[in-house]
DSSP file (Angstrom, degrees, kcal/mol; ACC not computed):
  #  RESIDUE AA STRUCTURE BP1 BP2  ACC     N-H-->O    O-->H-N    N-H-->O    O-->H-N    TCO  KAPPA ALPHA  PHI   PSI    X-CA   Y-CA   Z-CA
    1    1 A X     >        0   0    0      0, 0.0     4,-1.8     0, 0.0     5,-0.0   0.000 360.0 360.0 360.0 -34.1  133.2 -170.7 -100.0
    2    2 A X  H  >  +     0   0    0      2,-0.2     4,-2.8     1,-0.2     5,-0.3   0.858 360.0  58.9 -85.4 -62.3  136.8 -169.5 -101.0
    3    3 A X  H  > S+     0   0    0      2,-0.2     4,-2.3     1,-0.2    -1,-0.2   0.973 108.2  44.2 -56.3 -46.8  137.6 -169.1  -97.4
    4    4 A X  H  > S+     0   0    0      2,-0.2     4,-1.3     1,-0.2    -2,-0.2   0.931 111.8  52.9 -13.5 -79.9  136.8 -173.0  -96.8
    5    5 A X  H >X S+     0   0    0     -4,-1.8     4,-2.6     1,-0.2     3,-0.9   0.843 112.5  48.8 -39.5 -58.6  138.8 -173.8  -99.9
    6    6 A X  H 3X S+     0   0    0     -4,-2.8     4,-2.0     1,-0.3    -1,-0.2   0.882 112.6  41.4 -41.4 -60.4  141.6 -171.8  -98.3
    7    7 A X  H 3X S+     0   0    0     -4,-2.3     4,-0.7     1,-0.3    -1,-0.3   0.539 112.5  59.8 -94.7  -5.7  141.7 -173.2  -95.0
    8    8 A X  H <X S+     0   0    0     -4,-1.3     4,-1.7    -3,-0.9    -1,-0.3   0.816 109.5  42.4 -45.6 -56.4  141.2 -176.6  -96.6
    9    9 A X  H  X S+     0   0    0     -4,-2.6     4,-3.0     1,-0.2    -2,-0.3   0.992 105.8  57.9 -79.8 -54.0  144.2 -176.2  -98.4
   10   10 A X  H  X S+     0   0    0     -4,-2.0     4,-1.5     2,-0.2    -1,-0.2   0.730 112.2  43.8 -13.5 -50.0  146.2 -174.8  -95.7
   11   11 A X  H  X S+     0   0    0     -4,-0.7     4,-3.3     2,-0.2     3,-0.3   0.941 117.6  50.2 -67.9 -50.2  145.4 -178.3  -93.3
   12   12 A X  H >X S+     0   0    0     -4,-1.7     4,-1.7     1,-0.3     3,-0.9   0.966 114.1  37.8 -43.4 -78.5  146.1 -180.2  -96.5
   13   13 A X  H 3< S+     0   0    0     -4,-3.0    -1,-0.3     1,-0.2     4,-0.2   0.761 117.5  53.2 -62.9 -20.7  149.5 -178.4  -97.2
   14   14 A X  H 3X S+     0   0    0     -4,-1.5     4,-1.3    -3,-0.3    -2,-0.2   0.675 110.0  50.7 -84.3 -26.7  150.4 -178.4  -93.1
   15   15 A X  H <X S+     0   0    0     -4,-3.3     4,-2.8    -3,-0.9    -2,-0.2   0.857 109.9  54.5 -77.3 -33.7  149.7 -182.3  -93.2
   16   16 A X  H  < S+     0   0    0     -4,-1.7    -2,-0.2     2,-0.2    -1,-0.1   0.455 108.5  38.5 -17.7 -47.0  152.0 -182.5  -96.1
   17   17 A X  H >> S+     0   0    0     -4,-0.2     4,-1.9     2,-0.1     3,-0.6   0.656 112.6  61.8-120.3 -20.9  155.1 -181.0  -95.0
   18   18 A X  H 3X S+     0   0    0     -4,-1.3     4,-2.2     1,-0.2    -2,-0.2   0.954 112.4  38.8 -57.1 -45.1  154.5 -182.8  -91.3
   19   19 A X  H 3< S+     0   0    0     -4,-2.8     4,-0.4     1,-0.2    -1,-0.2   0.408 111.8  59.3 -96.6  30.6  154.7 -186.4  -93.1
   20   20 A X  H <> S+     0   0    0     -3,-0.6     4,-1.4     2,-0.1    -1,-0.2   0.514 109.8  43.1 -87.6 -45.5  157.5 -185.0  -95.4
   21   21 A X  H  X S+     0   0    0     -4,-1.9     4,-2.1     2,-0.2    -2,-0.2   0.809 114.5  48.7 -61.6 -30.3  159.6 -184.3  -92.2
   22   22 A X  H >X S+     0   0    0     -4,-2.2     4,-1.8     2,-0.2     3,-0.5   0.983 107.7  54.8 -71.8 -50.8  158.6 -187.7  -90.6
   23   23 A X  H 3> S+     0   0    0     -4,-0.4     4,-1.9     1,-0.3     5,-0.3   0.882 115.6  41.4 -84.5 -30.3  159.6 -189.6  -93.9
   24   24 A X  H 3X S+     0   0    0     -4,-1.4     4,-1.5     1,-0.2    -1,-0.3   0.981 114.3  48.2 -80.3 -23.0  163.0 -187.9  -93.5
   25   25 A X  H <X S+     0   0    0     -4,-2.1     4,-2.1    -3,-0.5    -2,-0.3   0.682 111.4  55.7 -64.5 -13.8  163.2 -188.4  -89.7
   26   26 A X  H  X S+     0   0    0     -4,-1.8     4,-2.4     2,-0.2    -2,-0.2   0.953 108.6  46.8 -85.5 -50.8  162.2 -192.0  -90.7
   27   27 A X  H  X S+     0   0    0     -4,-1.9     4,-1.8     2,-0.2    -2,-0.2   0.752 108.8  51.8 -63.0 -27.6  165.1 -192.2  -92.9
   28   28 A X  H  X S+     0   0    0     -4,-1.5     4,-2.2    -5,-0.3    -2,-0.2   0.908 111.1  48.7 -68.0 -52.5  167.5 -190.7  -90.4
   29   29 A X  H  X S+     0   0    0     -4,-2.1     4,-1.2     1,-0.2     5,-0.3   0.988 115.9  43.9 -53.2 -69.8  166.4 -193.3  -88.0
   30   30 A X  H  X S+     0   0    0     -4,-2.4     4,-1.5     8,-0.2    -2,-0.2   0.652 110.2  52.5 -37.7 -43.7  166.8 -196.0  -90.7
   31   31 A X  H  < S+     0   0    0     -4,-1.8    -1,-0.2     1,-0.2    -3,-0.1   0.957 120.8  40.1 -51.4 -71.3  170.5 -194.6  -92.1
   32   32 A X  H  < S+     0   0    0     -4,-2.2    -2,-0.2     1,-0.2    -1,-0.2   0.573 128.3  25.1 -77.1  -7.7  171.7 -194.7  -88.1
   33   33 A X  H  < S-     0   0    0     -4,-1.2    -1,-0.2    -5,-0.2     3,-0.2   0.475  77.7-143.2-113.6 -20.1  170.2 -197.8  -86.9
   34   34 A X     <  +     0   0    0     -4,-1.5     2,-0.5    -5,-0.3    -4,-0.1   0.729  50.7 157.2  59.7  18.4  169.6 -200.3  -90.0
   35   35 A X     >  -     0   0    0     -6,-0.2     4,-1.5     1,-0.2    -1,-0.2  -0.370  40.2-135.8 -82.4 138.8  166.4 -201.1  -87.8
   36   36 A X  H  > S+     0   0    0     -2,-0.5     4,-2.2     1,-0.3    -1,-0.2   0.798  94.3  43.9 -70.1 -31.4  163.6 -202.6  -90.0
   37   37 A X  H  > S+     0   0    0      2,-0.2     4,-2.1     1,-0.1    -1,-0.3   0.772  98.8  63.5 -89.7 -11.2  160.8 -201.1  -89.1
   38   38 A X  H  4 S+     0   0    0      2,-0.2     4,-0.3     1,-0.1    -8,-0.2   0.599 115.5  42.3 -65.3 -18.7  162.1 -197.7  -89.0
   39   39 A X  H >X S+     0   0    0     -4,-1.5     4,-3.6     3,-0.2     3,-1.1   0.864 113.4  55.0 -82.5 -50.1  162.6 -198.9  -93.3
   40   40 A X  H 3X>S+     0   0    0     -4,-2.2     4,-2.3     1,-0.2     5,-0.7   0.849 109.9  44.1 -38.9 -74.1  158.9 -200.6  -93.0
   41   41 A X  H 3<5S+     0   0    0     -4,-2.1     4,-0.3     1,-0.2    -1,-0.2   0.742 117.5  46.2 -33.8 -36.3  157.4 -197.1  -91.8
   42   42 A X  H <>5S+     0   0    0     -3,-1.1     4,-4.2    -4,-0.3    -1,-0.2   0.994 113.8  43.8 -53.7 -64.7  159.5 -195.1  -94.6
   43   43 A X  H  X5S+     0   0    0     -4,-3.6     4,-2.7     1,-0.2    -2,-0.2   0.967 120.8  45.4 -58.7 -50.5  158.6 -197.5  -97.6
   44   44 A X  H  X5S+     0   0    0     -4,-2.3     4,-2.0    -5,-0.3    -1,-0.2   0.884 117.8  50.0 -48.8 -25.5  154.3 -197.4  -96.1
   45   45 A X  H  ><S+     0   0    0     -5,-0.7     4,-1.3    -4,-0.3    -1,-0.2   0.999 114.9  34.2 -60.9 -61.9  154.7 -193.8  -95.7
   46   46 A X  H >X S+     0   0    0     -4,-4.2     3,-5.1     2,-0.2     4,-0.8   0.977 117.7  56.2 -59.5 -67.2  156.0 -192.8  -98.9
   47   47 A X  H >X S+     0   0    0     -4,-2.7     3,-5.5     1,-0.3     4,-1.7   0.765 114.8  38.8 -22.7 -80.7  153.9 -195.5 -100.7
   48   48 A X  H 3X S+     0   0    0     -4,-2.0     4,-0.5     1,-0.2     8,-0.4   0.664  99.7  70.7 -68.4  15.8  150.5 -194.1  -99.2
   49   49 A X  H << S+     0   0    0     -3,-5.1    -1,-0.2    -4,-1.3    -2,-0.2   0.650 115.0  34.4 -85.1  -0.4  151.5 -190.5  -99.5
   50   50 A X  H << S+     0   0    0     -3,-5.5    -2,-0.2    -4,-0.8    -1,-0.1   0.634 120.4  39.8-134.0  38.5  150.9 -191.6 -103.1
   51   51 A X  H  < S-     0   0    0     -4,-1.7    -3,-0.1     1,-0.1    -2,-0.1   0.802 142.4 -10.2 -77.5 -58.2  148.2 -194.0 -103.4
   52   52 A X    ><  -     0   0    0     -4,-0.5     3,-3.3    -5,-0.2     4,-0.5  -0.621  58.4-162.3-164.4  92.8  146.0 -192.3 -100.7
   53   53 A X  T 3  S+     0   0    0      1,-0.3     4,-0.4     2,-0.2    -4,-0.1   0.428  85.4  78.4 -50.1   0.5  147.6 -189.3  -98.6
   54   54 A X  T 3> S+     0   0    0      2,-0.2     4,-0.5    -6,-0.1    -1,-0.3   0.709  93.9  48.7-106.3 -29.4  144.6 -189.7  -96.0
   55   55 A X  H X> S+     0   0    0     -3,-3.3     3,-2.9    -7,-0.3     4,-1.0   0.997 105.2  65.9 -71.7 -44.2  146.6 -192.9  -94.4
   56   56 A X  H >> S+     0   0    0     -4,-0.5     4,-1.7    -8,-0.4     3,-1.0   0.579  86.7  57.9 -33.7 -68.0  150.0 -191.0  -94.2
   57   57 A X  H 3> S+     0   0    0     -4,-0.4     4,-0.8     1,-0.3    -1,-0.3   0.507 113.9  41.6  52.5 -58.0  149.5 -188.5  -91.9
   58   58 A X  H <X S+     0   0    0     -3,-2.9     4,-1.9    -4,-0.5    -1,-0.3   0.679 111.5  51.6-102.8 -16.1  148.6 -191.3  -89.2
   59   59 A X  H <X S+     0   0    0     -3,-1.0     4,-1.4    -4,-1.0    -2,-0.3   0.716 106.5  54.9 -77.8 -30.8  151.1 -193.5  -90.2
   60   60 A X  H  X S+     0   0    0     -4,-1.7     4,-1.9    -5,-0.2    -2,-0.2   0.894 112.1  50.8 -51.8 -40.3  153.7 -190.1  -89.7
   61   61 A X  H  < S+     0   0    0     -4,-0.8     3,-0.4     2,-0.2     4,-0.2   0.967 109.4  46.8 -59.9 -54.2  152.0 -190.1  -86.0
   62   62 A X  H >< S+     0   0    0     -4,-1.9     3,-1.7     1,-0.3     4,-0.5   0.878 110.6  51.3 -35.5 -50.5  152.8 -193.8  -85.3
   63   63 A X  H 3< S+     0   0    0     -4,-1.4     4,-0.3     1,-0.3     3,-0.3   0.938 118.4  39.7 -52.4 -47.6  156.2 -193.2  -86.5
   64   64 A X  T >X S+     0   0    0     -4,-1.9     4,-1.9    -3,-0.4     3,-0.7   0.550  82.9 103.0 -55.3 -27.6  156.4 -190.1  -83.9
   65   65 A X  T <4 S+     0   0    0     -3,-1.7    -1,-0.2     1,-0.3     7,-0.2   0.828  96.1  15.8 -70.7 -72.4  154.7 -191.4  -81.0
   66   66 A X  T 34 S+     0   0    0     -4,-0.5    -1,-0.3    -3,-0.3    -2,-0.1   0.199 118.4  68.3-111.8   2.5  157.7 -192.3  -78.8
   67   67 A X  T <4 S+     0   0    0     -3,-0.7     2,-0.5    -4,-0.3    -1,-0.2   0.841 109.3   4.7 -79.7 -83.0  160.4 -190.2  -80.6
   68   68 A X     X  -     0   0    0     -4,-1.9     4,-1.5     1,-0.1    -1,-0.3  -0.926  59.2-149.5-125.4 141.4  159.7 -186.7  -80.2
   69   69 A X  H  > S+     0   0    0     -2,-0.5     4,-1.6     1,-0.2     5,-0.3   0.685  94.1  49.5 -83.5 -25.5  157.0 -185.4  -78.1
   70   70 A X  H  > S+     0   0    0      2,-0.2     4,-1.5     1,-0.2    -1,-0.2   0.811 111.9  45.3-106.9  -1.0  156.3 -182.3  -80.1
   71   71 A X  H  4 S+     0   0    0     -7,-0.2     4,-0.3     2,-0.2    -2,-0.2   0.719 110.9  52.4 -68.7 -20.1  156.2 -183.8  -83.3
   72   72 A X  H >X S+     0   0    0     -4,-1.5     3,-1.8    -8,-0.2     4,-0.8   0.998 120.1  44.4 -86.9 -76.9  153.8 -186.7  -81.5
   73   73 A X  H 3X S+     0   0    0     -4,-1.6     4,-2.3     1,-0.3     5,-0.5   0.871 112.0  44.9  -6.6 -87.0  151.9 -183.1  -80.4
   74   74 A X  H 3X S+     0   0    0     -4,-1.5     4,-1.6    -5,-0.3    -1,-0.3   0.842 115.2  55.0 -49.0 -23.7  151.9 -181.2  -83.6
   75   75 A X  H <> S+     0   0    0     -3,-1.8     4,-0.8    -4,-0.3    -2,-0.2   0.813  99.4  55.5 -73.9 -43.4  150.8 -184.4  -85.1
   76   76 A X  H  < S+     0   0    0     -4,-0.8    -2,-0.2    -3,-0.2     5,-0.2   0.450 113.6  39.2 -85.3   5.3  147.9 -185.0  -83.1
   77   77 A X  H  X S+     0   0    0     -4,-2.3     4,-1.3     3,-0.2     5,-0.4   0.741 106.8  58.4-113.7 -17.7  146.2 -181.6  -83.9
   78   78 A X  H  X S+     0   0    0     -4,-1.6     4,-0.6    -5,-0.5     5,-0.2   0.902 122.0  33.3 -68.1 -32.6  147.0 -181.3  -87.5
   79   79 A X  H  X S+     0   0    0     -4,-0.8     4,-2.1    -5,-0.3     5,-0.2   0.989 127.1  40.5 -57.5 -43.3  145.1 -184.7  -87.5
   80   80 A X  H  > S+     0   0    0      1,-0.2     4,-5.8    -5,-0.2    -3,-0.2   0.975 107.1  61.4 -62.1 -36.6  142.3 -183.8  -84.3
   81   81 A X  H  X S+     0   0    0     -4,-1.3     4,-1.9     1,-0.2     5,-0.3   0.936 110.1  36.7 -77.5 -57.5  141.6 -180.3  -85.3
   82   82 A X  H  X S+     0   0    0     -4,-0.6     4,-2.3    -5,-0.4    -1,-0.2   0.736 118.1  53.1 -17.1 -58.6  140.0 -181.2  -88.9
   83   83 A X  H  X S+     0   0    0     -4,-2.1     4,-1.9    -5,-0.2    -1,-0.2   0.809 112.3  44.2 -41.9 -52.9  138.5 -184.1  -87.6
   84   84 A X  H  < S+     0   0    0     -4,-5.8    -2,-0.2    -5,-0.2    -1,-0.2   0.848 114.4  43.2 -27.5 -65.7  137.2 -182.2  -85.2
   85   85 A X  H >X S+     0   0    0     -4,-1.9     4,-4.1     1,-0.3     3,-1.0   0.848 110.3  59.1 -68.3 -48.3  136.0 -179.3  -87.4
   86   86 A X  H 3X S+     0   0    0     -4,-2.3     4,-3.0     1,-0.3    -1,-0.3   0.941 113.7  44.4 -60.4 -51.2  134.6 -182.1  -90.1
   87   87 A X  H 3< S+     0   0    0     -4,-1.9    -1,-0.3     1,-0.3    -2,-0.2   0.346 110.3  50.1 -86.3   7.6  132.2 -183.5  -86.8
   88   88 A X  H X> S+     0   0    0     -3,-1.0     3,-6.2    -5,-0.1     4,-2.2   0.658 107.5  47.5 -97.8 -78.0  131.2 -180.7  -85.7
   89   89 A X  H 3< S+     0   0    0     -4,-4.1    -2,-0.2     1,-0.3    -3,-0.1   0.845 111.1  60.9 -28.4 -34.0  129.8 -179.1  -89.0
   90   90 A X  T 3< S+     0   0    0     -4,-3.0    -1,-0.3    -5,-0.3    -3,-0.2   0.834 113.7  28.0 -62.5 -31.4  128.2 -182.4  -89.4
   91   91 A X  T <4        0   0    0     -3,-6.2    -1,-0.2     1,-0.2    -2,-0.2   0.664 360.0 360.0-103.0 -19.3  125.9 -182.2  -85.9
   92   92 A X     <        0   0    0     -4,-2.2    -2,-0.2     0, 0.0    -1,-0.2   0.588 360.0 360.0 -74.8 360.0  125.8 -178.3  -86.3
């Protein structure tokens, strides 16, 4: 059970410090460009990372998609691989 809890918290904290980097690349985009959705994507980020942290995460991806290809990467496996894990246990 403890190992669970671990590797729970480990996805948790790894999703965490990916949409902590996005919300500052989101602000870096925003700083150099004055573009408006690069603000929209900041203010939704930060908001749900603390209303409900489970939208963030995919709203970090959005942000990522067409920027950098190994954040868009790293992004889609802290998300897949959980998902994954969660649908699997469920049919196993």
């Amino acid at each position: 059970m403890s190992q669970l809890l671990l590797s729970n918290l480990l996805f948790t904290l790894a999703l965490l410090v990916y949409v902590i980097v996005s919300l500052f690349d989101m602000w870096k985009a925003y700083t150099r460009t004055s573009s408006k959705t690069d603000f929209l994507f900041f203010i939704l980020t930060l908001i749900t990372l603390f209303i409900g942290f489970l939208a963030s995460p995919f709203l970090a991806l959005a942000f990522q998609w067409k920027r950098s290809r190994a954040k868009r990467v790293i992004g889609i496996l802290l998300i897949g691989i959980p998902l994954t894990l969660v649908l699997v246990s469920r049919f196993l």
